[in-house]
VEXDREN-2710 file (C-alpha; in Angstrom, 1 decimal):
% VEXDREN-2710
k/r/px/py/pz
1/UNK/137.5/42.6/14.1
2/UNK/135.9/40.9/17.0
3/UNK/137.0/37.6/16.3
4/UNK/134.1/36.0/14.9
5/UNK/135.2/33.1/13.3
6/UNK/132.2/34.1/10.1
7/UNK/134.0/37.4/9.6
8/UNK/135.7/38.1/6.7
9/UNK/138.9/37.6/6.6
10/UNK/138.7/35.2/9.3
11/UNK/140.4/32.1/9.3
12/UNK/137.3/29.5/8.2
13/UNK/134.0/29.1/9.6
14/UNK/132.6/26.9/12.0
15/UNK/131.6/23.9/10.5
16/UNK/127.6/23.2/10.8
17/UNK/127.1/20.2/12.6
18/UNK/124.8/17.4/10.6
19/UNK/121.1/17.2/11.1
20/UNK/119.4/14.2/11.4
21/UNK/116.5/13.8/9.5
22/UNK/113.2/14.3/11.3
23/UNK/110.4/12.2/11.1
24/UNK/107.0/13.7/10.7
25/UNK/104.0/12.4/11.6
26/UNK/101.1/12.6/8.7
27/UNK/99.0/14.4/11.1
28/UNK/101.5/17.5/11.3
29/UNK/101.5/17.8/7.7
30/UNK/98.2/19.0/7.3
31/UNK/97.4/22.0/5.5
32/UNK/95.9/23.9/8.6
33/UNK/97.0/23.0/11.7
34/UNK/93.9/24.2/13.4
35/UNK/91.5/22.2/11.0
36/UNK/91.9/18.6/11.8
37/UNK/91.9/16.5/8.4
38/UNK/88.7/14.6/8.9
39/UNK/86.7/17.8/8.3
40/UNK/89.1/18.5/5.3
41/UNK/88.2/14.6/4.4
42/UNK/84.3/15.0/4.8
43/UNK/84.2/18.7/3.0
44/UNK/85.4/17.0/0.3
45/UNK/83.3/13.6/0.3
46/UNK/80.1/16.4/0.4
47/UNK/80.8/18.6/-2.3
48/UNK/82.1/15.3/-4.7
49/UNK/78.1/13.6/-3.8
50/UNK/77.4/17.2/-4.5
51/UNK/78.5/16.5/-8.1
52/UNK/76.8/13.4/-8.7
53/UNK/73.8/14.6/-7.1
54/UNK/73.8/17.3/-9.3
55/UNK/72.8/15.6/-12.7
56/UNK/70.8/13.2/-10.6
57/UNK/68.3/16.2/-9.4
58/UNK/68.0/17.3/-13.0
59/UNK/66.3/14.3/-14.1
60/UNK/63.8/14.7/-11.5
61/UNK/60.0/15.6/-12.5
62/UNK/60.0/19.4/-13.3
63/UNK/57.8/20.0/-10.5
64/UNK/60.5/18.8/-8.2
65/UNK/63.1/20.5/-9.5
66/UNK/63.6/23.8/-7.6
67/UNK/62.9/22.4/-4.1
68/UNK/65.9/19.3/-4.9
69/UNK/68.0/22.8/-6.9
70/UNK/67.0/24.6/-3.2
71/UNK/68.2/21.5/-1.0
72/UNK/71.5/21.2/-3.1
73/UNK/72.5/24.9/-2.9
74/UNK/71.8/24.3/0.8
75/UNK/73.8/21.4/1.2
76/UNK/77.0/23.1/-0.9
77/UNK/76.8/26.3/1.0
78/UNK/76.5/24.3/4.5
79/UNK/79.4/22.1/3.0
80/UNK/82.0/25.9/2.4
81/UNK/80.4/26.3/6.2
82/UNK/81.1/23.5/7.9
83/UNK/84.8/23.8/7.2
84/UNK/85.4/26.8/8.3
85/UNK/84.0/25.4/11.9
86/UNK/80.5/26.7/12.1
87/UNK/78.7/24.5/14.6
88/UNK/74.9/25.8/12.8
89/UNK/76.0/24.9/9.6
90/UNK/76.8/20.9/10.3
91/UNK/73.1/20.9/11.4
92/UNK/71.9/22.2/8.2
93/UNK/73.8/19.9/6.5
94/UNK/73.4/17.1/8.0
95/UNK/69.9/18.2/7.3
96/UNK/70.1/18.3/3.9
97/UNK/72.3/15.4/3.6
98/UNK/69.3/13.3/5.3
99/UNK/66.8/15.2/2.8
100/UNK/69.1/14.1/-0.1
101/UNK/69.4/10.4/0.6
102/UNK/66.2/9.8/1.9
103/UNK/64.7/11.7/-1.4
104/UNK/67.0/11.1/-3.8
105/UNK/68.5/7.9/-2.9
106/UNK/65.1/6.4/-2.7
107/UNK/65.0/7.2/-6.4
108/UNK/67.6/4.8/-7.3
109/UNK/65.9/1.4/-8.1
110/UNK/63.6/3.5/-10.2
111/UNK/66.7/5.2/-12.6
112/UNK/67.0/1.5/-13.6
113/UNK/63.7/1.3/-15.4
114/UNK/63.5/4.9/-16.1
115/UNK/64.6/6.5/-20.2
116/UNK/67.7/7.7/-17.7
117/UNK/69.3/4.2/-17.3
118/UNK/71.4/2.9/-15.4
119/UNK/74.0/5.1/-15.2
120/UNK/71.6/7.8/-13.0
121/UNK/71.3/4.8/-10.3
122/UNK/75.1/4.6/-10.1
123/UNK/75.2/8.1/-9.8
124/UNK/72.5/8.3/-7.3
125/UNK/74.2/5.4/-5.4
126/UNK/77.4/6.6/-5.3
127/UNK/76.2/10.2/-3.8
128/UNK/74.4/8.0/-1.3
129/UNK/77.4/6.3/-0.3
130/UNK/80.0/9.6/-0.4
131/UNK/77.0/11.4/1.9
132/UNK/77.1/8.1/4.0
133/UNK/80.5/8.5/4.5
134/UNK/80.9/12.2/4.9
135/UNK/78.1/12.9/7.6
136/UNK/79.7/10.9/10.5
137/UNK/82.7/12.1/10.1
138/UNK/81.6/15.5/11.2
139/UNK/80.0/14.1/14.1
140/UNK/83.7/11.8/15.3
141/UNK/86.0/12.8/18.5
142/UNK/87.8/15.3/16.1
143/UNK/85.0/16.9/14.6
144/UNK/83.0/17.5/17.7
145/UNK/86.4/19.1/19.3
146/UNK/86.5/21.3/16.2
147/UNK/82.9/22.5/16.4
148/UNK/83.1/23.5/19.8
149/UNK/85.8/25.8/19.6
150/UNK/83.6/27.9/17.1
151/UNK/79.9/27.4/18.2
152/UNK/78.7/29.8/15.7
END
């Protein structure tokens, strides 16, 4: 024996002394501590405009449909890109992002008269607004701290 008190056979253990419960703050609960949660926040707001663009771009003219199916992949791959930290691919997609709302969103009042309805315009508007709200957050105190740590 050498009179460790958690030995068996000795007499009872030490008692564990109570914990108070810790308070976290919501920034430590993110899922990776190196990727702050506004790039998390804007990833997401891309690829969900991503989705509504997607239907959006298919009732273009035929003519434009591979160069808006060529922008979108663009967009979506620069989106997988961007959070993973790569400073290139925020350019691109902001790029993109621009291309879209400037030539899709522009496309909006139009959807209303269209054989497509309404219901491409809401679409259309709510990519425009997701995009909107996406782009500058990669471009924030956070996000440019983030991108310079891995320039490439």
């Amino acid at each position: 024996m050498t009179g460790s008190p958690n030995e068996p056979g000795a007499a009872e253990p030490l008692p564990e002394e109570p914990q108070e419960p810790q308070e976290f703050e919501e920034e430590e609960l993110e899922v990776d501590a190196r990727r702050p949660r506004v790039i998390t926040v804007a990833f997401w707001l891309l690829i969900t405009s991503a989705v509504f663009w997607v239907p959006v771009s298919g009732s273009s003219a035929p003519g434009d449909l591979p160069g808006a199916s060529a922008i979108l992949g663009v967009y979506i791959w620069s989106a997988a890109r961007i959070r993973r930290g790569r400073w290139t691919a925020r350019i691109l997609g902001t790029a993109a992002a621009v291309w879209l709302v400037v030539g899709q969103g522009s496309r909006a009042p139009g959807f209303i008269e269209s054989p497509y309805g309404w219901e491409f315009a809401v679409m259309d508007l709510m990519a425009v607004v997701l995009t909107s709200l996406g782009v500058p957050l990669l471009y924030g105190r956070e996000g440019n701290t983030y991108f310079r740590r891995r320039p490439w």
